[in-house]
C-alpha positions in Angstrom: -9.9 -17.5 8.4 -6.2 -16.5 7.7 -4.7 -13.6 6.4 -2.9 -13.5 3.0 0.9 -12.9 3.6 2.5 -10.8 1.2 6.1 -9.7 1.0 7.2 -6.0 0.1 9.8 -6.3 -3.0 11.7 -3.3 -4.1 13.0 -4.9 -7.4 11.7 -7.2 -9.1 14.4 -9.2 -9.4 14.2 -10.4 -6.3 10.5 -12.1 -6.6 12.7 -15.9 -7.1 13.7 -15.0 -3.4 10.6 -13.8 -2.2 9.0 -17.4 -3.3 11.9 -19.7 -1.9 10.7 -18.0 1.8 7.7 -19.4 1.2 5.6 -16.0 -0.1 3.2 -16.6 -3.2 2.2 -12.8 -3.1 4.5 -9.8 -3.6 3.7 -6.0 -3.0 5.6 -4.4 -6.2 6.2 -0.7 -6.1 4.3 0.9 -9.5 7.6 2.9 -10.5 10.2 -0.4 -10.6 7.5 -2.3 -13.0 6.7 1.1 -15.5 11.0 1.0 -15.7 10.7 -2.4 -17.5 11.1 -2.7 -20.9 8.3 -4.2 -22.7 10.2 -7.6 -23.6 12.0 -7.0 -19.7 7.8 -7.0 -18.5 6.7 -9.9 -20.8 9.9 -11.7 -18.9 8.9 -10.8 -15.5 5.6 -12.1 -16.0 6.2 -15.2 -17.7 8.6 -15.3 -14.8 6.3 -14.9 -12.1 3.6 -17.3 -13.7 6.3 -20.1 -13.6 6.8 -19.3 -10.3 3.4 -19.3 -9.6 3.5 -15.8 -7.3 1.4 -13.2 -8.2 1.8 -9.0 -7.2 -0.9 -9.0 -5.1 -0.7 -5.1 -3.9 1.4 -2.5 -5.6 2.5 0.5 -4.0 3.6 4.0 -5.1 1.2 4.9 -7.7 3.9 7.8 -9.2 7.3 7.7 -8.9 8.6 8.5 -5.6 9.5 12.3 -7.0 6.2 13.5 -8.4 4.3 15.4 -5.4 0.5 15.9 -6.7 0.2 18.7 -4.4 3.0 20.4 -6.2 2.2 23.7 -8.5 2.4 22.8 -12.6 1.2 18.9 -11.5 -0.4 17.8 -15.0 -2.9 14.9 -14.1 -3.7 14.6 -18.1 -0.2 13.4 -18.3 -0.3 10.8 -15.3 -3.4 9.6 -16.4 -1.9 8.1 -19.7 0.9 6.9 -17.1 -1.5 5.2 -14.9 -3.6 3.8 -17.9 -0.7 1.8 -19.3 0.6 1.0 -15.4 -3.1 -0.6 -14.6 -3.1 -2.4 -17.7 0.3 -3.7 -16.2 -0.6 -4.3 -13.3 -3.8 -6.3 -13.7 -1.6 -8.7 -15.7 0.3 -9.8 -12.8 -2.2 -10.3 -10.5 -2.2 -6.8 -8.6 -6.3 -6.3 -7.1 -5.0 -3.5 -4.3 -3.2 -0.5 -5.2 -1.8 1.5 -2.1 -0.8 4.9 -2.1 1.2 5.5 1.0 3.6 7.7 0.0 3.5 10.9 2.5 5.6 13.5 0.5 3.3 12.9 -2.8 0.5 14.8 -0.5 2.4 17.3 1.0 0.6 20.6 1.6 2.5 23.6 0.8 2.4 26.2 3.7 2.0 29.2 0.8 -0.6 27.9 -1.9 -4.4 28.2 -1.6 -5.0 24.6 0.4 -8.6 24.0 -0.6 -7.6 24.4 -4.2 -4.7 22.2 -3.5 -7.2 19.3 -2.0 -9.5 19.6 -4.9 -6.9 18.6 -7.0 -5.9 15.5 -4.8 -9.4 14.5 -4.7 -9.2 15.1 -8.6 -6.3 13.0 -9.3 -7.5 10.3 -6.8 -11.2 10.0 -8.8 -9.4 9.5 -12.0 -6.8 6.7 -10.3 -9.8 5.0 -8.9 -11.8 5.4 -12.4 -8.5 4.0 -14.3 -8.5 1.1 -11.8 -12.3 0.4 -12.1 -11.7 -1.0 -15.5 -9.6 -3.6 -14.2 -11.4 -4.6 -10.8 -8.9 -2.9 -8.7 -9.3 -1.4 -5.3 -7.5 2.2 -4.7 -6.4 2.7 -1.2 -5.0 5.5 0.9 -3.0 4.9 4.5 -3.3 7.7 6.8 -0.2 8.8 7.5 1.6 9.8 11.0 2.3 13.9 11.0 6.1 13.2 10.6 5.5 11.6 7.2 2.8 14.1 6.0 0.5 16.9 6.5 -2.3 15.6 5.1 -4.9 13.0 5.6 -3.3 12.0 9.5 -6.2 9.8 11.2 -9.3 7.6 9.8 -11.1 10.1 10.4 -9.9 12.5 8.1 -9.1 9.9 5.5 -12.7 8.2 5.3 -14.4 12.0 5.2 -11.9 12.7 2.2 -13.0 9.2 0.6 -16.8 10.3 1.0 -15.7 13.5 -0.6 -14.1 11.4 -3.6 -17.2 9.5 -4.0 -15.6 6.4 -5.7 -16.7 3.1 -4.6 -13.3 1.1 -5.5 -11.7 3.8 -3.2 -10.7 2.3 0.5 -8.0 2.6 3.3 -5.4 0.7 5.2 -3.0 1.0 7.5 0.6 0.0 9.0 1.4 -1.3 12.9 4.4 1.2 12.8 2.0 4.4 12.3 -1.3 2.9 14.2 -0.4 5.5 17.8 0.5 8.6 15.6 -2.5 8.2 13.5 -4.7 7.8 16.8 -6.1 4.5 16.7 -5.7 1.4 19.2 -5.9 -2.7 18.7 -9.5 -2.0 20.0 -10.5 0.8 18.2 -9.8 -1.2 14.9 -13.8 -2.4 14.6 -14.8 0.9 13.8 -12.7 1.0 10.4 -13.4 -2.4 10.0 -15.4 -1.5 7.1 -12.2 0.3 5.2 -9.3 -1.7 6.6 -8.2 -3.1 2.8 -4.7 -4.1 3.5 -2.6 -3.9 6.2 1.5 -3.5 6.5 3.2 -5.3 9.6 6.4 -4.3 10.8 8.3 -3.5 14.1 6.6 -0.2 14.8 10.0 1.2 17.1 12.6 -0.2 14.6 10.8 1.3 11.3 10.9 5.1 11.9 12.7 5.4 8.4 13.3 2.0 6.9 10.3 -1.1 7.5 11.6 -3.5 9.5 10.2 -7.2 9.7 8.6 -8.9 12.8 11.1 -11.0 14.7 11.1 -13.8 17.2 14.1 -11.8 19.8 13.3 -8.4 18.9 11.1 -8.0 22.1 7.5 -6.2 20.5 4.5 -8.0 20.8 2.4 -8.3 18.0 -0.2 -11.1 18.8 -2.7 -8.0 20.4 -2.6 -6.2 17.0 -3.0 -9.9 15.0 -5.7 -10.6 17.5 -7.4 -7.3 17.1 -7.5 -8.2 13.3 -8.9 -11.5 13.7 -12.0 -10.3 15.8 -12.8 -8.0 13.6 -12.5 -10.7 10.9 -10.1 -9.2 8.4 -8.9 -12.1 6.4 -6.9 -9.7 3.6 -3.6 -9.2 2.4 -0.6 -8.8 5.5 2.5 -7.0 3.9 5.9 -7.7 5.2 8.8 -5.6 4.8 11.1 -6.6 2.3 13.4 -7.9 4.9 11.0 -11.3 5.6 12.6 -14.4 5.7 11.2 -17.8 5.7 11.3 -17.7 9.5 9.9 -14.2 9.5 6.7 -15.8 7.5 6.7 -18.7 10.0 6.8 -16.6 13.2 3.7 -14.3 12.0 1.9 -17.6 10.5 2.1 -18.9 13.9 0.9 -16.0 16.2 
């Protein structure tokens, strides 16, 4: 059993470095690929073919500005958005689409909240439909309270996946969140069962920018790698954006 390491790249014109580390998966955000031109994403693919890397997870879903809990949100029109992004998508390789962006689930304090979840679950039953076509998984992180007020434990996020009722629709989660969301190394083999993908980074350097795993930088991660291994995850590991070859060869050899 061994995990499949993936790097996090913000553009995708730095995949070529991604691969001399030594990744062969990349987590893409959804937004950067929907910029390309049609001729720029026939080039990025050919690109990352020759390469032979593939975009394993994307991230993002909408563009970091668009907030689906926001009044005047038109799902019709991100639905034609997300059509032509998983047709995208599928053709380089993506199988996990993450959605861990905590301001695009805000709450507002003054609208009706229940009618504002509704439309969440709405929105997310249409993603996961969209992604169905193309054997694509939909997943959602719960999220510490300083990122988001909504969907802030397993708990909470697996009753709202019931609620959703879509079977390609799962969860994941990053080291840097795992204490705010409430869940140890040891309380992982409960999720087991939704744990999707997973993001590693150096939970007390990553408060607002992911930092990757390092030899000297005194955290230890072997409990939390452990923890995965009993419960015999054997998915996609995400690295910030930061991994270097020695980064990959650290976390290959705890």
């Amino acid at each position: 059993m061994s995990f499949l390491w993936t790097r996090m790249v913000e553009d995708p014109a730095h995949i070529p470095a991604a691969r001399d580390a030594g990744f062969d998966r990349v987590q893409l955000r959804v937004d950067r690929i929907m910029q390309l031109e049609q001729d720029e994403f026939e080039s990025l693919r050919s690109s990352m073919a020759t390469l032979g890397i593939q975009a394993t997870v994307c991230s993002g879903i909408l563009p970091q500005d668009v907030a689906v809990t926001e009044a005047g949100f038109n799902l019709y029109i991100w639905a034609q958005y997300l059509q032509e992004a998983a047709k995208k998508l599928s053709q380089i390789g993506c199988s996990r689409l993450a959605w861990s962006n905590g301001r695009a689930r805000i709450l507002p304090w003054e609208e009706n909240v229940d009618t504002i979840k509704v439309q969440v679950m709405q929105f997310l039953y249409t993603v996961c439909d969209i992604c169905e076509h193309y054997s694509m998984k939909v997943l959602i992180e719960p999220l510490s309270p300083k990122r988001t007020n909504f969907l802030n434990t397993m708990e909470q996020t697996d009753e709202f996946i019931g609620t959703v009722g879509k079977e390609n629709l799962s969860s994941m989660v990053s080291l840097r969140d795992l204490t705010s969301i409430g869940l140890t190394n040891q309380s992982l083999l409960r999720w087991q069962h939704r744990l999707e993908h997973i993001h590693l980074e150096n939970p007390e350097q990553s408060e607002t920018v992911r930092k990757s795993p390092r030899r000297d930088d005194g955290y230890d991660y072997l409990p939390f790698l452990d923890a995965l291994r009993k419960i015999g995850y054997d998915g996609t590991v995400s690295l910030p954006s930061d991994a270097t070859a020695d980064t990959l060869q650290y976390c290959r050899g705890l």
